[in-house]
N, C-alpha and C positions, 0 to 999 in steps of 0.2 A: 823868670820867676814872677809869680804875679796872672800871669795871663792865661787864659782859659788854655784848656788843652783839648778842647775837643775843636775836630776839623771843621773850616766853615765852607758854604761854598762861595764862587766867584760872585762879585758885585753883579757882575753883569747877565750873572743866569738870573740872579735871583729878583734882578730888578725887572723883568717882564713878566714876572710869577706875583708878587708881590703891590701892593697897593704905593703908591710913592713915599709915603710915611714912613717904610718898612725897606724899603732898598738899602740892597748892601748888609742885610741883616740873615742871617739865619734864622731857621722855623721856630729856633728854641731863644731866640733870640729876644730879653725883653728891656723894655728902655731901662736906662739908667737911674732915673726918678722912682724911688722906690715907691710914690704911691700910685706914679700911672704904671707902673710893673705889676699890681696888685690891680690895681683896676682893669689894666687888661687881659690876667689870669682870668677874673671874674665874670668879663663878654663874652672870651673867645671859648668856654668850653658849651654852654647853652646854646651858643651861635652856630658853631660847624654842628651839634647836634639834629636842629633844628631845620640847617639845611640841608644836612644830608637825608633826613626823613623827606624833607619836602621834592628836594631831589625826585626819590625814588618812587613817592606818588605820582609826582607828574611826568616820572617814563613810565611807569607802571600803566596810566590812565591813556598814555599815547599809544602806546603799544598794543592796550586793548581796541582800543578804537578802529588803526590797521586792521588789526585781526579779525573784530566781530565784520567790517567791512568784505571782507574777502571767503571766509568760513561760513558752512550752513552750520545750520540751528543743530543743537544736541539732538541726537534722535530717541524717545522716549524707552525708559526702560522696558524691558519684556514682559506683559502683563499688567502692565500700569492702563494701559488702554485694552477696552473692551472691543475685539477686532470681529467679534462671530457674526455680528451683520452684515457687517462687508462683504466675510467668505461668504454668506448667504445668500447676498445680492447675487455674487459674483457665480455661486455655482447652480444656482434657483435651476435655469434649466436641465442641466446635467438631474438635478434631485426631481425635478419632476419628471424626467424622461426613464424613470425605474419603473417600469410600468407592470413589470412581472418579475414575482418573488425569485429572488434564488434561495431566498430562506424558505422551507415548506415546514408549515405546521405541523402538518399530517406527520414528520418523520422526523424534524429536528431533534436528535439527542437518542433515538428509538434504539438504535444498537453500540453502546454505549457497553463499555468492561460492567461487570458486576463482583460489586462485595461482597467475598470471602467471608464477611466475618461477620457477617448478621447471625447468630448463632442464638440457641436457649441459652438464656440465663436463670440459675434462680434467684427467682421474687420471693421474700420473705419478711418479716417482721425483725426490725435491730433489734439486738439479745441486749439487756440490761440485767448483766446477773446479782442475783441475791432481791432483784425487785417485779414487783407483778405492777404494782398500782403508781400512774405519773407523781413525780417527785414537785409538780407543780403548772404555773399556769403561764405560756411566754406570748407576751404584747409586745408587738412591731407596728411600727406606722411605715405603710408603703407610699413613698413619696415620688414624684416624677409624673408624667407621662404615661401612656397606655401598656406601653410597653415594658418600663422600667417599674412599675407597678408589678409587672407579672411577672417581670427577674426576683423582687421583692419577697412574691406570694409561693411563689418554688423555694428560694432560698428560707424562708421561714416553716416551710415543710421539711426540707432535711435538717434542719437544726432542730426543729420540736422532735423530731426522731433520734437525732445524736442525745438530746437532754433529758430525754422520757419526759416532755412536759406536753401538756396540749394545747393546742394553740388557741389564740383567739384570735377570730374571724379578724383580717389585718383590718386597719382604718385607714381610708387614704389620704393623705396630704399632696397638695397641688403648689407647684411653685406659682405665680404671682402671674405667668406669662401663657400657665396651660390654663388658667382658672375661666368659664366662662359665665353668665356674662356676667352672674356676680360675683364679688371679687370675693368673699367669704364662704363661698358654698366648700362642701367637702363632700365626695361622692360615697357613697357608702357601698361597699362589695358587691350587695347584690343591684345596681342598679347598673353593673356591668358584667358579672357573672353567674349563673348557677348555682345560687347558695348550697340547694339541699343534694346536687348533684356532685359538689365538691365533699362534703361530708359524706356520703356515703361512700364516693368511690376510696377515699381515705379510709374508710373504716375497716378496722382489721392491721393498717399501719402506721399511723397517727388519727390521735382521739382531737377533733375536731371543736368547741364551743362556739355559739352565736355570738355569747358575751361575758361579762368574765360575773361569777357566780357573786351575790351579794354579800354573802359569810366570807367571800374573801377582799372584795372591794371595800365593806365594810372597817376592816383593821385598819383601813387608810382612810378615813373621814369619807370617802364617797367620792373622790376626787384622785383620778388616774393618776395627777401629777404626781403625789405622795409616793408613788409604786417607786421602787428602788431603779432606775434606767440608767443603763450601762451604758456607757459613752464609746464606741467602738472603731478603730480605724478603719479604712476601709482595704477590703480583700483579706481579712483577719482570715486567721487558718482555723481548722476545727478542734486543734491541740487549744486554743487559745481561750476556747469557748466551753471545753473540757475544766481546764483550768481555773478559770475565772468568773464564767457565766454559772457553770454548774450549782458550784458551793454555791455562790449567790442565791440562785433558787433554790435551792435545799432549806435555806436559810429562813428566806423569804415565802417560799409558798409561790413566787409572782415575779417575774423579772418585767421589763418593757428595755424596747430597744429601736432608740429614736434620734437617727434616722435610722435604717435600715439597710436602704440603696446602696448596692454594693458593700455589704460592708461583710460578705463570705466567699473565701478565695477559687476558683474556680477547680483546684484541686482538691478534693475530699477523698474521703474513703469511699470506695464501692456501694456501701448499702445507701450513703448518703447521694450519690450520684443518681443512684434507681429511684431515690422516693423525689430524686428533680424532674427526673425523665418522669415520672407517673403521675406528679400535679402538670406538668405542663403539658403533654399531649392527652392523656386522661381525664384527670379530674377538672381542670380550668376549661370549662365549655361554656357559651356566652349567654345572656340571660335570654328567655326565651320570646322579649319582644325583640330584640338584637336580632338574635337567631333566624327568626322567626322573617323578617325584613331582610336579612344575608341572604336566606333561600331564596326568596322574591330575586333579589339583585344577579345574583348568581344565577339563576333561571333565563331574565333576560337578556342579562350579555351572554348565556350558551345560544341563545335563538338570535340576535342579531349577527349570530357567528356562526351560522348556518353555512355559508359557502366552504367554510377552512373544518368542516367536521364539527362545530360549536364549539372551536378550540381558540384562544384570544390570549393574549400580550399584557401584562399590565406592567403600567409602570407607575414607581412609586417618586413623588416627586415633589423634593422640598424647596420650595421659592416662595413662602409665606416670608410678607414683613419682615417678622420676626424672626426670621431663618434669614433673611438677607442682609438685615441688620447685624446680627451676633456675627455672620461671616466676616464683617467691615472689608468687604470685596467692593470695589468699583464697575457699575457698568455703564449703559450708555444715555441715563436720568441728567448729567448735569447736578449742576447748582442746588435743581428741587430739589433730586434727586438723594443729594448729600444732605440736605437740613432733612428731609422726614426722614434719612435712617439715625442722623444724630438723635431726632425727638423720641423713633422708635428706641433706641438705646437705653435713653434717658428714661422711658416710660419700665422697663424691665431690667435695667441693672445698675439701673440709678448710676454712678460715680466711678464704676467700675472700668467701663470704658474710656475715663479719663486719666487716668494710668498710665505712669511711662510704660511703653512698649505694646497698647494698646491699640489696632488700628493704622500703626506706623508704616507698614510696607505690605500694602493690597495688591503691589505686584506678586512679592513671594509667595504670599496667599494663595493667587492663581496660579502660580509656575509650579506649587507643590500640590496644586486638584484639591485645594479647599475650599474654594471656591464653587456655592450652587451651581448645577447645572440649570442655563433657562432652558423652555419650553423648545426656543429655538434650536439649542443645541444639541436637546435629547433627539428632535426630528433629523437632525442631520445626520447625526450619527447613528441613527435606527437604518436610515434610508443608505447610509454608505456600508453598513454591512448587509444590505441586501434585502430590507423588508421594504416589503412594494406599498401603493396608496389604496389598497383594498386588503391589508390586514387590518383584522379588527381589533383593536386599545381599550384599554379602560386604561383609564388615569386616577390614580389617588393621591390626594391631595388636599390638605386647609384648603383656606382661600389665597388665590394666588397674587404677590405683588403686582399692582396696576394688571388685572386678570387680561382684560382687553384686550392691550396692546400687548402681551407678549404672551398671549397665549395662540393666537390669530396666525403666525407662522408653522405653529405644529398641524395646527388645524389644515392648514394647508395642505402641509405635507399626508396627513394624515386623516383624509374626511369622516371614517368610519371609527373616528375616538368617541367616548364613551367617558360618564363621571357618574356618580351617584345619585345628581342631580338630576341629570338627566337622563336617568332611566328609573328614577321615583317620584312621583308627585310631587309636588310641597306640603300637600295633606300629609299622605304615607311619611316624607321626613318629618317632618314637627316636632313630633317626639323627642325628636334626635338632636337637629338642627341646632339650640346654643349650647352644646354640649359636646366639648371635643372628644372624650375619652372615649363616647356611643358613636360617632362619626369616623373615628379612627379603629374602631371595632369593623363597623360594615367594609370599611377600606378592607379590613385585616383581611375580612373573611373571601371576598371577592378575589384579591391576590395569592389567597391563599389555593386555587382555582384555577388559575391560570395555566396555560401549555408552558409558559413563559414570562418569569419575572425579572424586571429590570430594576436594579438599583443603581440611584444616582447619586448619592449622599450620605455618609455612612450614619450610625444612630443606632438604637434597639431596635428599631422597628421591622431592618432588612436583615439583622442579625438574627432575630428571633423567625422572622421568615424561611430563611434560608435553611435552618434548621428544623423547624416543621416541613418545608416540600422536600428533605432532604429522607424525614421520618415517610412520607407518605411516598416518594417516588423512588423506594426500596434504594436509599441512600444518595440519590443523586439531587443538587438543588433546581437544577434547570433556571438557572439564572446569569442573567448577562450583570458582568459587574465589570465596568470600564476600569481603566488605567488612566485614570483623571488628569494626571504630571502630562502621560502620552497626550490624551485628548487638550489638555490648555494648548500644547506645543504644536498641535495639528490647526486648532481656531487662529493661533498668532499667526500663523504663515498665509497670509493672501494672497501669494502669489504660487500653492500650491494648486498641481492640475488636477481633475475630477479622479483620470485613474489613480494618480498616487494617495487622493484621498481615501479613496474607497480600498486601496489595498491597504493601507493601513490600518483600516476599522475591520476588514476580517480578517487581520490576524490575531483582532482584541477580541471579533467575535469565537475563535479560535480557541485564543488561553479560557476564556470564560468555559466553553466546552470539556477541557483536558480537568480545570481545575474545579468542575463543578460536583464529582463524588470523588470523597475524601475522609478520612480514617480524624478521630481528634486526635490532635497531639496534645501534649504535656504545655499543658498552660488554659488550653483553651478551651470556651464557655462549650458547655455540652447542650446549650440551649440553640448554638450555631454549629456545632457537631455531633450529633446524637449518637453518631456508629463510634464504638461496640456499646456503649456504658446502657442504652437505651431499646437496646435487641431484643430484649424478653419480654417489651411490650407489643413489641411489632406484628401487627395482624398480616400473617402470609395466605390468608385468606379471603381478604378482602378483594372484590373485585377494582379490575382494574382503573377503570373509568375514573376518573378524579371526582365527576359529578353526582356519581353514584355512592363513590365513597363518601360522598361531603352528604348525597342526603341517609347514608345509613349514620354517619356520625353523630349529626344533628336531629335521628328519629325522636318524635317528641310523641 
């Protein structure tokens, strides 16, 4: 009685465990003096704490040290490094020994299935019962780009036809990175289109205005802003516009609808779909110094293509700056490399790019074909599915990052390329020259021409293409559209040999083939799938020749 009950162990284990002070004691064991039993409560739980952390750093730190000794380096994630020059060094020969086509111009694509279902349809005037005369006036600002302007100018034509209102001639707004070279300009309709050519072909199915009538701008002090402008999500349905826009302008006299862009769903009713198909391959024809300059451009790439039938490749190809920057893809710049796309960033989306989750993983980027194609890689892959060094190219394109130096491997591969540059003066462009929207016009027009277009980057630009050669090449796009994911996966491997390269790329050039005439489905822009909704504009009597079509289309 009296004495602890719990077990202790032998003096003599414990006295070689234990510091001399402590022999003979157990762990739980504290001295007698109650206030060094309190005082040593007080060291010993911070102390074994203390060492046992320290403990575990300095195995921790020994143990690395072993290991980094003995292990190679991590090897870099997939896409993190820009590998296409290497494969290029490495298969240069191989690519220049393609000395004769196994693609032929003359015949690529020529006995190709034909659509069923290009059929009459009737073109008519939307029925508005109980009314003869527009219920009012609808202002849209088309904003964007050359193209996204013209998704814009179609979508504001089938809605002036769902609302009975008539339209005013759109206005365009420029985001801060198309604007050239002053930052405030705003391009006006006709300095890109065919004013009086759009109104009339309209006429008969939407009533057209230059500008909107004084007696009714008036009600509003003289200032656009005042107009009632509908704030709209975007891909809104035509129920919604029915609903909501309607009354509004009934109301009003005037609606505006700012922004625009995108902001009408891709599905409509019928009569709404035919008056998209009738602004956009009908009534939107370029203005006639545009025009007028396309024919020139398009004349002389059919004559420097004289060997292949005056039949030529173009490809459309985004590696501006500003396309390289918004990718936040990695290539093979370095250091500079990294600070001017920061600057460029900075210069066009301000703070944006400083965003968690912005810019974070440039591998995955590349591994999912986000990533621009360079100069170098569209040559490589032209060349591994079979196009020889005397096809003749035109290239569309801004101006290209560091032009020079990555532009100089295509060229290689391909000496008989072509740019707008250089098959017009600098006189003949002037005009044109600080003015993307007119420069991205000639592009259109040239491509739009072509036996063969290539896209490398997705955008309006190749959407809206594909669906125009799709309208003129009685439904087929004839265009090569890579498999991006495939193509990153084909550039990382340097240690792949020429034939497996090149079998690879023509079975891309393959699918491109199979999937190039195509029916729309349910979802998708009738701007990139014209067949059926756009059949009863379709001239089946147009001859065949592309260039002949282009100058009867363009007769001025």
């Amino acid at each position: 009685e009296g004495q602890d009950p719990r077990p202790r162990p032998s003096h003599q284990a414990a006295a070689g465990a234990l510091p001399p002070c402590f022999a003979g004691r157990a762990w739980h064991d504290l001295p007698e003096n109650p206030k060094a039993a309190e005082a040593l409560r007080r060291f010993r739980s911070p102390f074994l704490l203390v060492s046992a952390l320290l403990s575990y750093v300095l195995g921790l730190l020994y143990c690395t040290s072993i290991f980094s000794a003995v292990a190679p380096p991590l090897a870099p994630l997939p896409g993190s490094v820009y590998r296409s020059k290497e494969l290029f060094d490495k298969l240069l020969p191989d690519l220049l020994s393609v000395n004769s086509s196994t693609v032929q111009l003359n015949t690529i694509w020529t006995s190709r299935r034909k659509l069923k279902q290009w059929k009459d349809c009737t073109n008519h005037k939307m029925e508005h019962p109980g009314s003869t005369e527009p219920f009012g006036y609808l202002i849209v600002d088309a904003n964007g780009g050359l193209n996204q302007q013209r998704s814009s100018i179609c979508n504001a034509v089938a809605l002036a036809g769902l609302l009975n209102a008539v339209l005013v001639i759109p206005n365009f707004h420029l985001h801060n990175i198309w604007m050239d070279p002053r930052q405030v300009y705003i391009y006006e309709f006709k300095d890109i289109y065919d004013e009086d050519h759009f109104i009339n072909t309209l006429e008969g199915h939407v009533t057209v205005a230059r500008d909107i009538p004084e007696m009714v701008i008036e009600r509003f002090g003289y200032n656009i802003s005042n107009v009632p402008n509908l704030k709209v999500k975007a891909w809104a349905s035509s129920s919604y516009y029915s609903d909501v826009a309607l009354p509004l302008l009934r109301e009003h006299g005037v609606i505006r609808i700012s922004p625009f862009a995108n902001r009408l769903s891709n599905e409509v009713p019928s009569d709404m779909q035919r008056l998209r198909c009738l602004a956009n391959y009908k009534a939107l024809r370029f203005s006639l110094p545009i025009a007028a300059m396309a024919k020139k451009l398009v004349g002389r790439m059919v004559e420097k293509s004289s060997l292949s039938g005056g039949k030529y490749v173009s490809i459309h190809l985004r590696f501006e700056e500003d396309m390289v920057a918004f990718s936040c893809c990695i290539y093979d710049g370095g250091m500079s490399e990294k600070a001017e796309m920061d600057s460029a960033r900075q210069r066009g989306w301000k703070e944006k790019f400083k965003l968690r989750g912005h810019c974070s993983r440039p591998d995955l980027n590349r591994m999912q074909g986000k990533c621009p194609l360079t100069p170098l890689e569209v040559g490589m892959m032209l060349r591994g599915m079979g196009f020889s060094d005397d096809t003749p190219i035109y290239l569309a394109s801004g101006k290209l990052y560091k032009e020079e130096t990555h532009l100089a491997p295509l060229l290689q591969l391909f000496p008989l390329l072509q740019t707008k540059e250089s098959l017009a003066t600098s006189e003949e462009l002037a005009p044109f020259q600080n003015y993307s929207s007119r420069m991205a016009a000639l592009d259109y027009s040239v491509c739009l021409h072509s036996e063969v277009f290539v896209t490398t980057q997705g955008g309006n630009f190749p959407h809206f293409m594909m669906g125009h050669r799709r309208f003129l090449y009685d439904g087929h796009a004839k265009t090569i559209k890579p498999n991006k994911p495939n193509l990153a996966v084909l550039f990382q491997d340097t240690n792949i040999s020429w034939k497996a390269f090149r079998g690879h790329l023509e079975v891309m050039l393959d699918e491109s083939e199979r999937k190039g005439m195509v029916l729309r489905k349910s979802g998708q822009s009738v701007y990139s799938f014209p067949s059926p909704d756009c059949a009863c504009l379709h001239d089946h009597h147009a001859n065949s020749t592309l260039f002949k079509r282009y100058q009867h289309h363009h007769a001025v």
